[in-house]
C-alpha positions in Angstrom: 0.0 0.0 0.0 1.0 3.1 -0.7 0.7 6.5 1.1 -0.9 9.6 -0.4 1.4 12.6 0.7 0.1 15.8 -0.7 2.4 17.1 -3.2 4.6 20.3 -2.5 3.7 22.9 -4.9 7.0 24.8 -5.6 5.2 28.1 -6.1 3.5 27.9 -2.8 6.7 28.7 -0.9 7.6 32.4 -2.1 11.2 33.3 -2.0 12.4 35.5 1.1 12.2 38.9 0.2 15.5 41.4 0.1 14.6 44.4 2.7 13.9 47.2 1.6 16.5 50.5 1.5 15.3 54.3 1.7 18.0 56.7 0.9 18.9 59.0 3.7 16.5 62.1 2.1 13.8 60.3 2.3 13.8 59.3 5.8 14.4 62.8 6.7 11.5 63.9 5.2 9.0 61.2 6.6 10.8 62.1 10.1 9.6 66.0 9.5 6.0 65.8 8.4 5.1 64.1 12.3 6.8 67.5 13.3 4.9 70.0 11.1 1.4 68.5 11.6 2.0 68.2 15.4 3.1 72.2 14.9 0.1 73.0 13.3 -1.9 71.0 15.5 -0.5 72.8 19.0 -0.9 76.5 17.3 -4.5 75.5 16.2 -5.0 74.4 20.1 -3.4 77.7 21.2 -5.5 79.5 19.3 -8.7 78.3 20.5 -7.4 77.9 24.0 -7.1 81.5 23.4 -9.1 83.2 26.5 -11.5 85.4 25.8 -10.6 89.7 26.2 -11.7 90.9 29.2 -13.3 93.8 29.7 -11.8 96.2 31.9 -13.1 97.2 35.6 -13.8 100.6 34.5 -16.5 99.5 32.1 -17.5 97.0 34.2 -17.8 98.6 37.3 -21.0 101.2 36.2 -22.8 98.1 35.4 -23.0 96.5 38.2 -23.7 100.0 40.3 -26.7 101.0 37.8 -27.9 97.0 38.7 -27.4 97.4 42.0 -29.3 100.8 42.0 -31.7 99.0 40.2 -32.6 96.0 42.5 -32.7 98.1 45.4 -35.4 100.5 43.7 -37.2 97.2 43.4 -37.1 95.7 46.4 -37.8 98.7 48.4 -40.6 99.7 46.5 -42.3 96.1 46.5 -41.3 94.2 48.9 -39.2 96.3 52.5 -38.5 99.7 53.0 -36.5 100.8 56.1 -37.8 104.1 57.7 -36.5 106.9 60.1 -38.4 107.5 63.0 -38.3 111.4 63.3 -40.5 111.4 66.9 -41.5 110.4 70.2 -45.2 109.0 69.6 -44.1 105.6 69.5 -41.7 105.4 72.4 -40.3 103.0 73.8 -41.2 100.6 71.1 -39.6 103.4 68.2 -37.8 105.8 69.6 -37.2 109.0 67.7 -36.4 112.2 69.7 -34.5 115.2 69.2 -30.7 114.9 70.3 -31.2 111.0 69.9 -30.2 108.3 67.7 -33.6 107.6 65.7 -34.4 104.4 65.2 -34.0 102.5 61.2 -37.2 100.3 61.1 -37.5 97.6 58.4 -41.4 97.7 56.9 -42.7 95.2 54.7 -44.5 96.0 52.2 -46.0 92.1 51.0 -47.7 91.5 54.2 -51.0 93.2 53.4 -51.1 92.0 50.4 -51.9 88.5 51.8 -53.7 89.2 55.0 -55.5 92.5 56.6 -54.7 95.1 58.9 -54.6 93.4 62.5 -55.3 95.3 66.4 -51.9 95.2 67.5 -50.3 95.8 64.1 -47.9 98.9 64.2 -48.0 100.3 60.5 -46.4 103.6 58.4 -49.0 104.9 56.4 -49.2 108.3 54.8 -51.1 110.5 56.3 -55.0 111.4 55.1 -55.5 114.9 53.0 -58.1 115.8 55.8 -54.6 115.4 59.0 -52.9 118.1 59.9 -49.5 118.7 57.8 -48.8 121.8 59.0 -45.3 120.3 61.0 -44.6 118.4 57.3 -41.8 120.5 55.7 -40.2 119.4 52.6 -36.5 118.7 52.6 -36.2 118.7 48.9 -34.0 121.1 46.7 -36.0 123.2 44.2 -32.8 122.6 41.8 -34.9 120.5 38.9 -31.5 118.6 39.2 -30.5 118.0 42.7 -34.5 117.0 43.2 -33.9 114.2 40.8 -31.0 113.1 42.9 -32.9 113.6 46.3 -35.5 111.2 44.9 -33.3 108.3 44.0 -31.4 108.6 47.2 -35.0 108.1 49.0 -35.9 105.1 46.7 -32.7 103.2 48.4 -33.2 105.3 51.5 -30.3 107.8 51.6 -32.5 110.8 52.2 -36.0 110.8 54.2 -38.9 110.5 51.4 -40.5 113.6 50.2 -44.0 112.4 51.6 -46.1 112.6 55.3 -45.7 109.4 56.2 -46.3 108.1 60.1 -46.0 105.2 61.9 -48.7 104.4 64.8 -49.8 101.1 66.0 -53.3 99.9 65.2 -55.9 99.8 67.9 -59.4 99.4 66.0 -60.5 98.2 62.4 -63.7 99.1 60.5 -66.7 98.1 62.3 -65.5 98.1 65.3 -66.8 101.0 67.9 -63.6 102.6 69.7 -63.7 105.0 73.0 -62.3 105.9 76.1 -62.0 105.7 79.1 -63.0 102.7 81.3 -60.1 102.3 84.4 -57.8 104.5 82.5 -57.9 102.2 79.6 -59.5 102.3 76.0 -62.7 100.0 75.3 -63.5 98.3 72.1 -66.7 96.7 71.1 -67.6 97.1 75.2 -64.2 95.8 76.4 -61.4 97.3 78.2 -58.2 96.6 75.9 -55.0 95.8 77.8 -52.1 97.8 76.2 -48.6 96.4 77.9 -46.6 98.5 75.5 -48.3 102.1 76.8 -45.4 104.4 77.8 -46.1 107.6 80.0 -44.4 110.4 79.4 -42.8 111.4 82.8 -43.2 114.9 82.6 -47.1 114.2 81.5 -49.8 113.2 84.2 -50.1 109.5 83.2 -54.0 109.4 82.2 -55.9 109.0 78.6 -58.0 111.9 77.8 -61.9 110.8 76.9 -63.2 110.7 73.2 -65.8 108.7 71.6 -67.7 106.1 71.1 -67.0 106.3 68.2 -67.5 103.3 65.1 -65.1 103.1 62.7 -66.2 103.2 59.1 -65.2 100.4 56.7 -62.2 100.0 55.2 -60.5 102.4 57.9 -58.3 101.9 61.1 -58.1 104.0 64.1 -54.9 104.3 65.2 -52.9 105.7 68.2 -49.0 106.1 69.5 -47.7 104.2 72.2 -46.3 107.3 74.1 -49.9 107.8 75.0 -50.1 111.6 76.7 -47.5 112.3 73.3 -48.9 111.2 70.3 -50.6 113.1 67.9 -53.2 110.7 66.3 -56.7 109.6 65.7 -57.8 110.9 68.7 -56.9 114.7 67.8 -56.7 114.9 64.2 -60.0 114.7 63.2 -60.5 118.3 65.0 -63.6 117.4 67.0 -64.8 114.8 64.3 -63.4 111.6 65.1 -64.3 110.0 62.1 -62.1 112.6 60.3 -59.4 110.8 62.6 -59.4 107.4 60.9 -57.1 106.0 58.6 -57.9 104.5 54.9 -56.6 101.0 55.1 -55.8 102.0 51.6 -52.9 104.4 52.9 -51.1 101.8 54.7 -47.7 101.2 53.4 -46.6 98.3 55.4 -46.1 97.0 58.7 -42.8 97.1 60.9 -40.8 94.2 60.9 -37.3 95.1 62.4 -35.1 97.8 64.1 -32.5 97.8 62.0 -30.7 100.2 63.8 -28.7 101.6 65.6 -27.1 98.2 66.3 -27.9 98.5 70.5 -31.8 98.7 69.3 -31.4 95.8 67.1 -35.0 93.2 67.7 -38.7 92.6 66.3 -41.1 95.2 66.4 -43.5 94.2 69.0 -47.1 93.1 67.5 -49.2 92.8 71.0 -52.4 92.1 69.9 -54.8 94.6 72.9 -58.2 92.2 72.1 -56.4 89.2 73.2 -60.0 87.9 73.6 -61.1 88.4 70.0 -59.9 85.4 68.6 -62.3 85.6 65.5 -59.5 88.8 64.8 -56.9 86.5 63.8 -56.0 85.1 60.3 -56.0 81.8 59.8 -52.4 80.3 60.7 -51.8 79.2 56.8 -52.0 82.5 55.9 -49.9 84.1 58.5 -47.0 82.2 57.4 -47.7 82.6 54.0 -45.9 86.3 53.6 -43.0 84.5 55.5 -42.7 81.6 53.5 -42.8 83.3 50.1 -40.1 85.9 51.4 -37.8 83.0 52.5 -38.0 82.0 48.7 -37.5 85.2 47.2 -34.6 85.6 49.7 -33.3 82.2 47.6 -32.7 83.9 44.2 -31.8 87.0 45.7 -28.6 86.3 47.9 -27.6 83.9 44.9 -27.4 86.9 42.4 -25.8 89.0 44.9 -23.2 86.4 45.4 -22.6 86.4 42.1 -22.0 90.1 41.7 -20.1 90.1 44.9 -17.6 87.6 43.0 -17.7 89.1 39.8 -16.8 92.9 41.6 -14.0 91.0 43.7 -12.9 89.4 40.2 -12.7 93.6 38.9 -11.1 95.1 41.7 -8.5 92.5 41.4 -7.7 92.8 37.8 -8.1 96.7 38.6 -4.8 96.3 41.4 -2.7 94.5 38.9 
């Protein structure tokens, strides 16, 4: 028997090829194109790695006053203001005297947009056509120009607004019948009011003078000043007509959050409500928290764009130093 073994095909096993040669100029040449695309490539990277020109702090820096002038208009006008308070009606809760340090009060102004006028609530409001202005003296220039400064300044509260405005706590709301006196003490709707936060003036006999009953029209407050025997207010204005004396809720600015300053009078503005027992009085608890809860959120937004610019001005007044 014989075996089959395949048959070796000559042509299937090529010959071993000679290696190839490049002449000296032509490996040069393959050696410098690697360097003159990676050139291209890193100035192509360098100019799109290129940052951007910055524009200098003098440009920069108007900007971000005119937006800061900006937001300050608009938060004062909408949602806190602070007042000066120029007298003694309020004392001690405000005090305001002459040769004193007068108190800076933080109103806000988004409360009553939510919830009505409380008893208790001490409010700036400006002051009825029919109330006596005759103390009201306006600080303004009559310089078309300096006016126009005078009345920025009071949007962010540099000078005093060019306006009667007052600040009185809140003892009686429309429909309710105010008078006085019972024991020394004012009576609404038949009932003695207790009024912790009265201050008597030392130098005054400590006694409420009489007025009323009087009923207090819809829509309007009667108000009074804690310095009782000092405070020129519902009780007086209405020159022998008390209803003359109310207040249009409509002229209520805001209520008083916060002594702002000076720093030694820093704290809450008392809110003592004086008809403790008129429970029906009080708004429901949702919507006393609800003026809180959407300032807390607007508070959000707020200190994050003021962070921003804070960085962004640092970032200037560096660049500016260099």
């Amino acid at each position: 028997m014989t075996d089959v073994v395949p048959s070796q095909n000559p042509q299937s096993n090529p010959e071993p090829e000679e290696p190839k040669t490049t002449s000296a100029s032509e490996s040069e040449q393959a050696e410098s194109e690697p360097r003159l695309l990676d050139g291209a490539s890193t100035a192509r990277t360098r100019r799109q790695r290129k940052p951007e020109k910055k524009r200098s702090f003098w440009k920069e820096l108007p900007i971000l006053i005119v937006t800061a002038l900006v937001l300050t208009i608009l938060i004062q006008t909408f949602l806190a203001r602070v007042y000066v308070i120029p007298s003694e009606s309020m004392e001690m809760t405000l005090v305001g005297c002459a040769g004193c340090t007068d108190d800076r009060v933080l109103v806000d102004k988004l409360t009553y947009d939510f919830t009505s006028v409380q008893p208790g609530d001490v409010v700036v409001f400006k002051a009825p056509d029919n109330w006596d202005k005759s103390e009201f003296q306006s600080q303004q220039s009559d310089n078309p120009i300096v006016s126009a400064i005078e009345n920025v300044g009071s949007a962010i509260s540099l000078f005093p607004p060019n306006e009667y405005d007052l600040i009185k706590r809140v003892i009686a709301v429309g429909g309710q019948t105010v008078s006085c006196c019972q024991d020394n003490k004012v009576v609404v709707d038949g009932k003695p009011i207790n009024e912790s936060y009265i201050y008597w003036r030392p130098d005054y006999p400590p006694t409420q003078p009489t007025f009323g009953p009087v009923k207090v029209p819809d829509g309007k407050l009667w108000v009074m000043g804690d310095n009782r025997n000092n405070s020129d207010d519902s009780r007086f204005q209405g020159h022998g007509d008390l209803l003359a004396g109310t207040v249009p809720v409509s002229n209520v600015i805001g209520k008083a959050r916060l002594i702002v300053l000076p720093p030694t009078r820093w704290g809450a503005v008392t809110t003592v409500n004086p008809q403790a027992e008129a429970s029906a009085l009080h708004a429901p608890a949702w919507q006393q928290g609800l003026p809180l809860g959407i300032g807390m959120a607007a508070a959000f937004p707020t200190v994050w764009v003021g962070r921003r610019v804070r960085r962004r001005l640092f970032g200037l007044f560096a660049r500016g130093d260099r």
